[in-house]
C-alpha positions as CSV (number, residue, x, y, z in Angstrom):
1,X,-32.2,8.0,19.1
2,X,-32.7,12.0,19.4
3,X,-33.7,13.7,16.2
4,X,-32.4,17.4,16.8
5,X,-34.3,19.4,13.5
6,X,-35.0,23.2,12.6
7,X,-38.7,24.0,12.1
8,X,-39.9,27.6,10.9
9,X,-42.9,28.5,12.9
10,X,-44.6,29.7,16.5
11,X,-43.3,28.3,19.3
12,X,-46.7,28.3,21.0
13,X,-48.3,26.5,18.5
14,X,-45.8,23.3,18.7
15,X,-47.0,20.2,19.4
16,X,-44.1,18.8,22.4
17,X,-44.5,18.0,25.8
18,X,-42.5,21.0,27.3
19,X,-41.9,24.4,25.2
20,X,-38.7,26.2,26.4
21,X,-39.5,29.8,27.6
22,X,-36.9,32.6,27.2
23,X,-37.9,33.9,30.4
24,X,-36.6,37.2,32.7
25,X,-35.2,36.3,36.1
26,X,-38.9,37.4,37.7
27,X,-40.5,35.1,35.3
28,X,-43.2,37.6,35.4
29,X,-44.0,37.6,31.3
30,X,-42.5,40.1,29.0
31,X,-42.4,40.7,25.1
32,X,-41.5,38.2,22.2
33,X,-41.6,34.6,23.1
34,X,-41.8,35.5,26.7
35,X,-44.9,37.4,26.2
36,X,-46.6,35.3,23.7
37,X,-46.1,31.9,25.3
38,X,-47.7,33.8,28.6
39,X,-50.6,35.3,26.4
40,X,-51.6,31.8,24.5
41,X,-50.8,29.6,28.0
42,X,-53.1,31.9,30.0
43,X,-53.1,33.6,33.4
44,X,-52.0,30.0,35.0
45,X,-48.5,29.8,34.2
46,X,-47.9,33.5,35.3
47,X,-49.3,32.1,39.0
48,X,-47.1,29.9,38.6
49,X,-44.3,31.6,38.3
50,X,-44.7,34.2,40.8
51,X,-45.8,31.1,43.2
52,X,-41.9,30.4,42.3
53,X,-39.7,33.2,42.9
54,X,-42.1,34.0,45.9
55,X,-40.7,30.6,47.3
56,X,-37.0,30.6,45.4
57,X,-36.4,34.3,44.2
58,X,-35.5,35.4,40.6
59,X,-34.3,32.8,38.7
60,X,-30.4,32.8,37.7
61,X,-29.4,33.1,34.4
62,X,-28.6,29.8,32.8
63,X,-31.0,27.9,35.0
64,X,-34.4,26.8,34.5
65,X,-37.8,25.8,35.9
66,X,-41.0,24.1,35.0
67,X,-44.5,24.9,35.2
68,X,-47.9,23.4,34.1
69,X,-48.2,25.0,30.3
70,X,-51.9,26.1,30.7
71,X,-54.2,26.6,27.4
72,X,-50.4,25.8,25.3
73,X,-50.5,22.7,23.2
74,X,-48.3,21.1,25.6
75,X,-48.0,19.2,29.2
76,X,-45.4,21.9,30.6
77,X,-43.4,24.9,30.0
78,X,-39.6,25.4,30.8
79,X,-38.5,28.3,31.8
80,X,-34.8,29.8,31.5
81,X,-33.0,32.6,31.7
82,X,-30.6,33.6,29.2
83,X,-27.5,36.3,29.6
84,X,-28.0,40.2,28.0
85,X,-25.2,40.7,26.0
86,X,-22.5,42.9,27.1
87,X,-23.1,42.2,31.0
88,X,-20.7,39.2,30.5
89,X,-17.5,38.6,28.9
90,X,-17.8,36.5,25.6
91,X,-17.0,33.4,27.0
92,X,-19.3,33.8,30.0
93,X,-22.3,34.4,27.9
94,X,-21.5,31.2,25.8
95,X,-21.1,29.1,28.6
96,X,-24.5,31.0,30.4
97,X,-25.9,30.3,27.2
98,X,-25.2,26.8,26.7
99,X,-26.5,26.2,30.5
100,X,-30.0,27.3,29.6
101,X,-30.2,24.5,27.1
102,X,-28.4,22.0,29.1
103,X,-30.6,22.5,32.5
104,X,-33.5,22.9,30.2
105,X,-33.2,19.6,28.7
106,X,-32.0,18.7,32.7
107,X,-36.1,19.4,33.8
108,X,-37.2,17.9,30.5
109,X,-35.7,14.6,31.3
110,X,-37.1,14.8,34.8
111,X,-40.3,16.0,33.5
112,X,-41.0,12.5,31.7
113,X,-40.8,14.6,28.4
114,X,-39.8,12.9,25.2
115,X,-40.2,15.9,22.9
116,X,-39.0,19.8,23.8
117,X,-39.2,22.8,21.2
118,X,-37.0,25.4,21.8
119,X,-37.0,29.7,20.4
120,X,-33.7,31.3,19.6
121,X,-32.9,32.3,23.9
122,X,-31.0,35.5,24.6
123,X,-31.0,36.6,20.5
124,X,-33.9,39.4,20.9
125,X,-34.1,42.2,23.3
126,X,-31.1,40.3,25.0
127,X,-28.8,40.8,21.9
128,X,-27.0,38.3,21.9
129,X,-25.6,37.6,18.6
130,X,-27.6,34.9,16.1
131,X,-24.9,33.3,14.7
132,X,-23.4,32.3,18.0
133,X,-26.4,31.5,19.4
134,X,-27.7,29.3,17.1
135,X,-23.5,27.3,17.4
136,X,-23.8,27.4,21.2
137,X,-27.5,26.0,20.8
138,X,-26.9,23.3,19.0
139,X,-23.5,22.1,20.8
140,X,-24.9,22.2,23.9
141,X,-28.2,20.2,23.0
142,X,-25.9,17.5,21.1
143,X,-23.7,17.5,23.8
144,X,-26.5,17.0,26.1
145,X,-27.8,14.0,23.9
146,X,-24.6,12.1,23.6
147,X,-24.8,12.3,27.4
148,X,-28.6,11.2,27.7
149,X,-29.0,9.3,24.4
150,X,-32.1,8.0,24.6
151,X,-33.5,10.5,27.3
152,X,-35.6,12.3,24.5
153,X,-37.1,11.4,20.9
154,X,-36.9,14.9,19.4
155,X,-35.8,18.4,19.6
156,X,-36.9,21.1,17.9
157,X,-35.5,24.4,17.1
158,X,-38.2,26.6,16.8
159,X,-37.5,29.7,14.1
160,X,-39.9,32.6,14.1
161,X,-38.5,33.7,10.5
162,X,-36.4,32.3,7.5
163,X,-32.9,33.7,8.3
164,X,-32.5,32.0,11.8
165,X,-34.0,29.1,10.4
166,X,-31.1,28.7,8.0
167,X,-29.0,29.0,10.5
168,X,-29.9,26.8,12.5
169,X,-30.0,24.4,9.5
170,X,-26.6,25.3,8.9
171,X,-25.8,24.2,12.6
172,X,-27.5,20.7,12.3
173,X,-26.5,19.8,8.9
């Protein structure tokens, strides 16, 4: 059974085989999570992901790949590209939203991972709104669990501060 639970932390300092990555469609490394799970992985994950859109192009938003996770405390990182608020209707950015967790959790599975830590995707520079976020988040993964039930042992919303944190508790309770 899949424990889904809300931790208050660093997302690079997790303990999981694959850390989610809210990434840009170049996957070439940015600020906030982006940047910092690219500065504490190291410069292999960035050859990585230019070795990847060289061969594929920019990743769509709501789809993810997977590379080797470098110095991070785990075997790989998933990457995925969330929608920017306002370029979408509402209920496109939802559903873009809840694809990111979904095909995250797809390349997880395939991965031979048992244990993923997701940030808050698409809530910083992105703007997309917290509350909604952290809803679609949570659906989506539980969704994606009472489709794969024993696919994974744990999932971990990853909260860089107290107020997402609650909400995210507020989602799982």
């Amino acid at each position: 059974m899949t424990r889904l639970e809300a931790v208050q932390g660093d997302v690079t300092t997790i303990e999981v085989d694959a850390i989610v990555n809210a990434a840009n469609a170049q996957l070439a490394g940015g600020g906030g999570v982006d940047g910092a799970i690219h500065a504490a992985g190291g410069p292999s994950i960035l050859e990585e992901c230019r070795r990847i859109v060289a061969e594929r192009g920019p990743l769509p938003t709501g789809q993810a790949v997977v590379t080797g996770a470098g110095d991070l405390p785990a075997r790989h990182v998933i990457h995925t590209v969330g929608p920017i608020w306002g370029q979408h209707t509402e209920a496109e950015a939802v559903e873009l939203l809840a694809s990111c967790y979904r095909s995250s959790l797809d390349q997880a599975m395939a991965h031979g991972c048992r244990s993923v830590s997701f940030p808050a995707i698409s809530t910083g520079v992105y703007g997309f709104p917290k509350d909604l976020a952290a809803t679609t988040a949570v659906a989506a993964v539980r969704e994606w669990v009472e489709e794969h039930p024993d696919a994974l042992d744990r999932i971990l919303f990853v909260c860089f501060g107290a107020d997402d944190l609650e909400r995210y508790e507020r989602e799982l309770a």
